[in-house]
Every structure is written in C-alpha cells, then in structure tokens.
N, C-alpha and C positions, 0 to 999 in steps of 0.2 A: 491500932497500928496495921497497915499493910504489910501483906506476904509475898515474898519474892522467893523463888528457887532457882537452883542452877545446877549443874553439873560440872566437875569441875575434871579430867583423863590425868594423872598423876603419872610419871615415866617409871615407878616401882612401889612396892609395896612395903611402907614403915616398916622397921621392925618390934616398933612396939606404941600404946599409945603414949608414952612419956617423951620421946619423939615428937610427935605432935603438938602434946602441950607446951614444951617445951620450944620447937620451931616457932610457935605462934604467939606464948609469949613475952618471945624477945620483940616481936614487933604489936608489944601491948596487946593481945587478943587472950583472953584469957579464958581457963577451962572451969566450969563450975562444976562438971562429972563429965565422965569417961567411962565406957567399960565394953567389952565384947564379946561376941558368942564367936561360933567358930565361921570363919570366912566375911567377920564383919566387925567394925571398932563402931562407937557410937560418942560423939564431943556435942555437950550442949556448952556454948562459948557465950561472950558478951565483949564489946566493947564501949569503953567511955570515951567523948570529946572532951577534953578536961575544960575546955574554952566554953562551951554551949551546954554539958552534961546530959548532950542525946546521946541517947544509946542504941545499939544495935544488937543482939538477940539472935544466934543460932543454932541449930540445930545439925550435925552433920554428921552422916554416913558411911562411912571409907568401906568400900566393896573392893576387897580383898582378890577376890577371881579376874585372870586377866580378861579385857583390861582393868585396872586398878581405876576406879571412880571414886570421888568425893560429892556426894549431893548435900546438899548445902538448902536449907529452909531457914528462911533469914525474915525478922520485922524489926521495924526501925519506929521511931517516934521522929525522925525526922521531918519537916516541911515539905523538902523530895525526897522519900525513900529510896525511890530507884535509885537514883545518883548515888546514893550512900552505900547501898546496899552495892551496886555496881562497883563503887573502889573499893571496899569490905572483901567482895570476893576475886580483884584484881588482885589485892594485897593477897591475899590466900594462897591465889596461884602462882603470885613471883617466890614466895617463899617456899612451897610444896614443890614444888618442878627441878 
C-alpha cells in the first residue's frame, strides 16, 4: 500500500485522548490504541468501506504545543489511495476543527 501524510492545525488542544476516539468514532474511524507522553497523544486508527471492505490505516500525532498539530501517516489499499486518503483526512478535519 501507499503512504500519504498530512498535517492537519487544530484551533485547541483535546482535552483528553477519549475525546479523540470518541469524535472519530462517531464518524466510523475508529481507534485501535492510544496513549501519550507529555506534550504528545499518539491514535493508530483504521477505517472500513462496508461496500468494498478497503481500508484505510493511520497513524497520528496530536502535538500538543501551540500551534496544536495532528500529523496524520495514512496507507490505503485502495485503487486511488490519494483520493481516499484525501477524504479520510478531510473527514478528520471537519470533525477536529
């Protein structure tokens, strides 16, 4: 599978990672672990197509220190990863913002 990354400026800092998992999901993204050191949370996620049964796989970051960043290391099985991987972390950002 292909590797895509992003960055994503979030307007505050969670206050916890159950927040997170939690925000995400409700919009089906779900958390397989979590955990954090100080000034950093760490979410490996996944998502299914229930239609197709590709999935999408990531990895992300939340840096804590302003500004508040989510970097986001994402692979897909999909045919166009980008594209998927692109609404994955569009979806990310309407929800976190």
């Amino acid at each position: 599978p292909e590797t895509m990354k992003d960055s994503l400026r979030l307007p505050g800092c969670p206050e916890s990672p159950a927040f997170i998992e939690n925000t995400l999901a409700a919009m089906h993204i779900m958390t397989m672990a979590s955990g954090g050191l100080e000034g950093e949370m760490k979410f490996f996620l996944y998502a299914e197509d229930a239609r197709t049964q590709k999935v999408i796989l990531a990895q992300g970051l939340l840096k804590m220190n302003a500004p508040v960043t989510f970097e986001l290391t994402l692979k897909s099985n999909y045919a166009e990863p980008d594209m998927a991987c692109i609404q994955f972390v569009t979806l990310i950002s309407s929800v976190l913002s």
